[in-house]
N, C-alpha and C positions, 0 to 999 in steps of 0.2 A: 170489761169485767174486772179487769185487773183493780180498777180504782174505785172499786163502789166497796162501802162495810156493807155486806146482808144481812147485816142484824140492824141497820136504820131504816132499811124497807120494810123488816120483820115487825118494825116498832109501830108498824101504820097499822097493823092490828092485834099484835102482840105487845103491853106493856112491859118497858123495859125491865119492872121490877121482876117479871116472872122471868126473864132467863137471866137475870144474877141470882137468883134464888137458884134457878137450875145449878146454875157453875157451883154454887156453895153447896148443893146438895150432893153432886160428884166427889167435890173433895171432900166432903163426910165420908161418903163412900169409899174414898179411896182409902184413910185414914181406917177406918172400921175392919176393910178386905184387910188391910195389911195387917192390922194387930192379932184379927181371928187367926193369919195364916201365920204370924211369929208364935202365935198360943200352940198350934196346931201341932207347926214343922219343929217348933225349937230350936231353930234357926239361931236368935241371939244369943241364947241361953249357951248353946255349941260353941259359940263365937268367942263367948269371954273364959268359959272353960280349957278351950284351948288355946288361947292365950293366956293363961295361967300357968298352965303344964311347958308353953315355950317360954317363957317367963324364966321357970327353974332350971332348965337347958340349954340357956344361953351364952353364948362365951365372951358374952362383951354387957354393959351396962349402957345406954344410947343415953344421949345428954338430949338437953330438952331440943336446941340445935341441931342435933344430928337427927330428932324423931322429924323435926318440922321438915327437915331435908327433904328425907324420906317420902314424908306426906305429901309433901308439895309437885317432888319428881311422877309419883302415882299419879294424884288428878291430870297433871298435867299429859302424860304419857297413857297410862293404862286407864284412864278412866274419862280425859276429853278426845283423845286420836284412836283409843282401841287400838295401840301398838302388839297386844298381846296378838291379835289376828295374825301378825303379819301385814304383806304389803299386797294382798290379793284381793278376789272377786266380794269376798265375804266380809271383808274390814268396807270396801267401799258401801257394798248395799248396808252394812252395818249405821256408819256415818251418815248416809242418806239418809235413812230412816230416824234415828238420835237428832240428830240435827233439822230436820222437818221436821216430827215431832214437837220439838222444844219450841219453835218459831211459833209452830201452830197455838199450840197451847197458850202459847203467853199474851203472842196477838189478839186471840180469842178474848180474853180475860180485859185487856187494855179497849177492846171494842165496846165491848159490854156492859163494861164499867163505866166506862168516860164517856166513848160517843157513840153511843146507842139512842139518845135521845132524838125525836123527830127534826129537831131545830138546831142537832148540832152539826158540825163541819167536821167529819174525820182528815186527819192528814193522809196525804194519799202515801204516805209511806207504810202505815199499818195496812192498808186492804190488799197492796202490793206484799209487803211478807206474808202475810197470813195465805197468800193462794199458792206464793213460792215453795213455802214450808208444806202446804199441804199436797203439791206436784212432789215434793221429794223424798213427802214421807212414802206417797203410793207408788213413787218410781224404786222404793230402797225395802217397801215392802212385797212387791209384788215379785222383783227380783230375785231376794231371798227365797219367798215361798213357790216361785217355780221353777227356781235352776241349782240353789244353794243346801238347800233342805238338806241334811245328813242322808234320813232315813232313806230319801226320795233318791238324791243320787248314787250310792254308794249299798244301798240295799234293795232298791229297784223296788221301789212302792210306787204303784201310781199318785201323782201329784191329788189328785183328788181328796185319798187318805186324812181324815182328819180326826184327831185327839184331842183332850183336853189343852192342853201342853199347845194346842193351837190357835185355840180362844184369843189370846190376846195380839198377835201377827194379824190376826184375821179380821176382828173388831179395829184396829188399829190404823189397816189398809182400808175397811169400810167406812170408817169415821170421815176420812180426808177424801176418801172418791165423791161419798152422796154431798159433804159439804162444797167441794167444788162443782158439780155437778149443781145442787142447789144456788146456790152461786149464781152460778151461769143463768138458769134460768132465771132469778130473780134481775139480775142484768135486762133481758128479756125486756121486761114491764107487759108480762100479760094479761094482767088486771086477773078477773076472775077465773082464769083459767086452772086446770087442777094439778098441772106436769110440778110445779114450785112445792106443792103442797104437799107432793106423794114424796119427793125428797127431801124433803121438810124433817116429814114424819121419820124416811129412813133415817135422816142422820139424827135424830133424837134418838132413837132405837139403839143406834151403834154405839151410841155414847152408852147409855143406859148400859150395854152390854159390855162396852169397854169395861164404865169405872166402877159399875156394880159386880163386873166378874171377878174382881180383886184375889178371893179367896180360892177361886177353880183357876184362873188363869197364870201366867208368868210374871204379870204386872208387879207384884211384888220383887221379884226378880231384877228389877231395877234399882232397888233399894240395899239389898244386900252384897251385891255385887263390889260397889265400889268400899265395901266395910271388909269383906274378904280378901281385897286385892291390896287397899293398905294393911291389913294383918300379914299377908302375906309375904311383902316388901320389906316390913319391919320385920319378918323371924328369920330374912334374909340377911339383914343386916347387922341384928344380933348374935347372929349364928345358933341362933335355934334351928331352922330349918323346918317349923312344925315338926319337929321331931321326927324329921327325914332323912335317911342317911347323905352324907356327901354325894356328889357326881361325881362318878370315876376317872381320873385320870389315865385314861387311856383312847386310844384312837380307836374312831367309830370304824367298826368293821360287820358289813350286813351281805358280805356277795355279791358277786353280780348280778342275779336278779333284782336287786332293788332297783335295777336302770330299765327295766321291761316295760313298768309302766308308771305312769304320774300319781302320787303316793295319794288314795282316795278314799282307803277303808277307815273306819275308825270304832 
């Protein structure tokens, strides 16, 4: 299973043109969700605003140098290892899922495009990331959403519970299960049989709900994230602070209850 593209068996009765058309119509979709939800949230608009305001509160001037530092130490740190987690349960399923994801995605794209055709030869390096990527996306999401969850562990909601605010964990982990699952069966070769088709369908659906949900979901949340975390790095470094007081110099002192139990509320 590991070594076959599904999208070359797909092509023996689906023309390749119609699912690069699919992919391109997803990132329409995505493109779309996000600008409605930047219209919506105001999100950017907040973004340069307050960097204006820390701009004038600054106690240092960053040379062009010192901004790229900056920039650089971020992606590298707070936005490709998620060092902001810490070094726990919730950075790891975090990275799983980032990191599957991305594989997924791109492999997809390099399938579809290039050798999706009936008569071409995928390398067997692509069929092999794209099922790896999508094992780690549903191992780093499933994780998350049944052990990690805030509300779930720390406010005692049954995992069941589900929000808007869910939509994209959720689509996310279905996208990469029915396509492996599809997968596997198309692996299979069972000619006419309908078990290929019925997941077929699902993971067209999960897509659909993935990148069409743009606007109700988090997905955009991926986008702003790493714009916030370099804003944030620089008003550290100019001593703006967003306009947040200093950290007290003084020693942390909380009691001895804080040792009763492993610190979970938030």
């Amino acid at each position: 299973m590991l070594l076959i593209n599904p999208f070359v068996i797909l092509s023996e009765t689906i023309s390749p043109i119609y699912m690069q058309w699919f992919v391109i119509v997803m990132a329409i979709l995505v493109v779309v969700g996000t600008l409605l939800d930047i219209i919506h949230k105001k999100n950017v608009k907040y973004f340069f605003e307050n960097a204006k305001k820390a701009k004038l509160s600054a106690k240092k001037t960053l040379s062009s140098s010192e901004k790229i530092s900056v920039i650089s130490k971020t992606i590298v740190s707070d936005i490709a290892t998620t060092s902001e987690l810490g070094a726990g349960k919730r950075r790891t399923a975090h990275l799983l899922g980032m990191y599957g994801t991305i594989l997924f995605w791109i492999t997809s794209v390099i399938m579809i495009f290039c050798y999706s055709n009936p008569t071409s030869e995928t390398p067997s390096a692509w069929p092999i990331i794209w099922h790896v990527g999508a094992i780690m996306t549903v191992l780093g999401g499933s994780w998350f959403w049944f052990f990690l969850r805030v509300d779930v562990y720390s406010e005692a909601q049954p995992w069941y519970r589900i929000i808007k605010a869910d939509l994209f964990v959720l689509a996310l982990v279905a996208t990469s299960l029915f396509g492996l699952v599809w997968s596997y069966l198309q692996s299979l070769n069972l000619n006419d049989r309908w078990d290929d088709k019925v997941f077929l369908v699902l993971f067209i659906v999960s897509n659909l709900v993935l990148f069409g949900g743009v606007y109700w979901s988090k997905f955009a949340h991926m986008f702003y994230k790493p714009g916030a975390a370099i804003q944030k790095n620089l008003a550290e470094a100019d001593g703006s602070r967003d306009n947040l007081p200093p950290e007290a110099d003084a020693p942390e002192q909380f009691g001895s209850g804080i040792k009763r139990e492993e610190p979970k509320h938030y």
